[in-house]
C-alpha positions in Angstrom: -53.3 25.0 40.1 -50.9 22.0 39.2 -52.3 18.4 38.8 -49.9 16.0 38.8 -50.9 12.5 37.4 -50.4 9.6 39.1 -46.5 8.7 40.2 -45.6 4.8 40.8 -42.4 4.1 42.5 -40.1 4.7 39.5 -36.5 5.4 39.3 -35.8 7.8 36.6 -34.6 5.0 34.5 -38.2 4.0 34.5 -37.9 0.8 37.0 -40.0 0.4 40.0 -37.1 1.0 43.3 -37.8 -2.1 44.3 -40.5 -4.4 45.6 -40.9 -3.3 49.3 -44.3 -1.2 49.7 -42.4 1.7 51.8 -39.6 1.7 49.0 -42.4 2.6 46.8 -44.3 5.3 48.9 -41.2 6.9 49.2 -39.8 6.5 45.3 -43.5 7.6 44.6 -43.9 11.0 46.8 -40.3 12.3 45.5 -41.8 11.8 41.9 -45.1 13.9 43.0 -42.4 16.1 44.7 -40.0 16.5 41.6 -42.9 17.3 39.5 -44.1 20.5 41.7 -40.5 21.7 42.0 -40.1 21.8 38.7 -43.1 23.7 38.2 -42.0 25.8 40.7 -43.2 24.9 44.2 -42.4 23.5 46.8 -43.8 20.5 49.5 -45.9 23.0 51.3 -47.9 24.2 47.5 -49.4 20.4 47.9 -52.9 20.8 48.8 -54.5 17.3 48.0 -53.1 13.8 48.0 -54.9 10.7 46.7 -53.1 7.2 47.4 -54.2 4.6 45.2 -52.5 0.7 47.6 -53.3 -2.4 45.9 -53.2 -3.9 49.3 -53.9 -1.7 52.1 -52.5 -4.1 55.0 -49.4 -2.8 53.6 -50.1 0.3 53.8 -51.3 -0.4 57.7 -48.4 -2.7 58.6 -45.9 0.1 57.2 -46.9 3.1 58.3 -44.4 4.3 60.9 -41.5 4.0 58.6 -44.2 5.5 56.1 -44.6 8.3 58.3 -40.4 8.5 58.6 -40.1 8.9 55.1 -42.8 10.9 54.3 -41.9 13.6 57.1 -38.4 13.3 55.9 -39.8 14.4 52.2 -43.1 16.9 53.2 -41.9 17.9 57.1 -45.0 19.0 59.2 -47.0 19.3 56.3 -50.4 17.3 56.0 -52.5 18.3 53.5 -55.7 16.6 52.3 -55.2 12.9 51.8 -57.2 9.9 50.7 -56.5 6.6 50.5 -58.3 4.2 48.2 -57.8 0.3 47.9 -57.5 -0.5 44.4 -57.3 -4.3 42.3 -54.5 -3.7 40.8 -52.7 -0.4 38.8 -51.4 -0.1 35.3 -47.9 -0.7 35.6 -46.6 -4.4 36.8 -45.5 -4.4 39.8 -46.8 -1.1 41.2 -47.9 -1.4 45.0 -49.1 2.3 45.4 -49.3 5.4 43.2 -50.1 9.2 44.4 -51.7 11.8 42.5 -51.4 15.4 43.5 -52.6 19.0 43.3 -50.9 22.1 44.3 -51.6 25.6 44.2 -48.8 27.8 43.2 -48.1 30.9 43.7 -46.4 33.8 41.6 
């Protein structure tokens, strides 16, 4: 099993993509992504997602071209997923962070 800690929308030069919440869903998955490929796996090894929003009427308001960009980065694959409204996260700025866990296979 792989749990991978909570992603923000972060480049890799450690700068949040931008300041549009679907910018950051989709900066945010390819971090959970990038970490389970380089532990070996692959979309479909995700069996849990937790979404932490600080505003979940973005979240609402967003979601088809959420659902566009996560398809275009996980396909048909839905596993588990939560979605919790939080105050605020750690890093300024942040609109949504995802924590995963995968099983992987040998």
């Amino acid at each position: 099993m792989l749990f991978v800690a909570g992603q923000v929308g972060w480049t890799d030069r450690a700068e949040l993509v931008s300041d549009r919440f679907a910018d950051q869903f989709d900066q945010a998955l390819a971090n959970v992504l990038s970490v389970v490929r380089a532990a070996g796996g692959t979309p479909d090894a995700i069996a849990r997602l937790t979404i932490f929003v600080t505003d979940k009427t973005q979240y609402l308001s967003g979601q088809r071209e959420i659902g566009e960009r996560y398809r275009a980065r996980m396909g048909r694959h839905y596993p588990p997923m939560t979605l919790v409204e939080v105050r605020a996260l750690l890093e300024p700025g942040a609109l949504v962070e995802i924590e995963a866990t995968a099983v992987l296979t040998k």
